[in-house]
C-alpha positions in Angstrom: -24.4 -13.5 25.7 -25.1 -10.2 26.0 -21.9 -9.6 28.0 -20.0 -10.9 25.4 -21.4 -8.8 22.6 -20.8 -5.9 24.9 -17.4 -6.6 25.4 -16.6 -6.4 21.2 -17.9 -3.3 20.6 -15.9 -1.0 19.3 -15.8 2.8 21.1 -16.4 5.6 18.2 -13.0 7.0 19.3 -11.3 3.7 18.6 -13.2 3.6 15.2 -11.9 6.5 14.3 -8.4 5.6 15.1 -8.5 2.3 13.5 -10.3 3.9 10.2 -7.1 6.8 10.4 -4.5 4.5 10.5 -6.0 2.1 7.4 -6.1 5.5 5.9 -2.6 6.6 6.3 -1.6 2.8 5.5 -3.1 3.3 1.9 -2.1 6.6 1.1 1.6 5.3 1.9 3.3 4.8 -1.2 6.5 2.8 -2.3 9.2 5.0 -2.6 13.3 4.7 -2.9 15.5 7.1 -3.0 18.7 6.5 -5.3 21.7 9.8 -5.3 19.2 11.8 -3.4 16.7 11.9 -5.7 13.6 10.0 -4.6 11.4 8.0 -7.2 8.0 6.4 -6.3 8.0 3.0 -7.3 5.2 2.1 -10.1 2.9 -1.2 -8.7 1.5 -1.2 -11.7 1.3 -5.2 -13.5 1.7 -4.3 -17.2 4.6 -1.6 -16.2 6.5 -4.2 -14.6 5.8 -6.7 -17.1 7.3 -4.1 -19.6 10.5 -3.7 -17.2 11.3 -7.2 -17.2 11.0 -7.8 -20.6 13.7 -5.1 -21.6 15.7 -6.3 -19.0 15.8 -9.7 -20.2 16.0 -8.6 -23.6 12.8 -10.0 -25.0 11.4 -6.6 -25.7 9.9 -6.3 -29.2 11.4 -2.7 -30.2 
């Protein structure tokens, strides 16, 4: 038993790594890039909700 808990441990170097790369992961965000400008893209629900309702034309304005 002991062996075994031995054996999942975690080093506080690999920690570390692990806990950069979730890091780097999250701070990554959605872009595109369209004529070489580049826009970030916007994950937001309501925003998208709002895009798809002008594009279908069911938006109230």
């Amino acid at each position: 038993m002991r062996d075994m808990y031995k054996k999942n441990q975690m080093t506080l170097k690999e920690i570390q790594r692990y806990m950069d790369a979730k890091r780097k992961r999250e701070a990554k965000r959605d872009t595109f890039t369209l004529n070489g400008n580049t826009y970030t893209v916007n994950n937001d629900p309501k925003h998208q909700a709002d895009q798809l309702a002008g594009y279908h034309g069911r938006n109230p304005k």
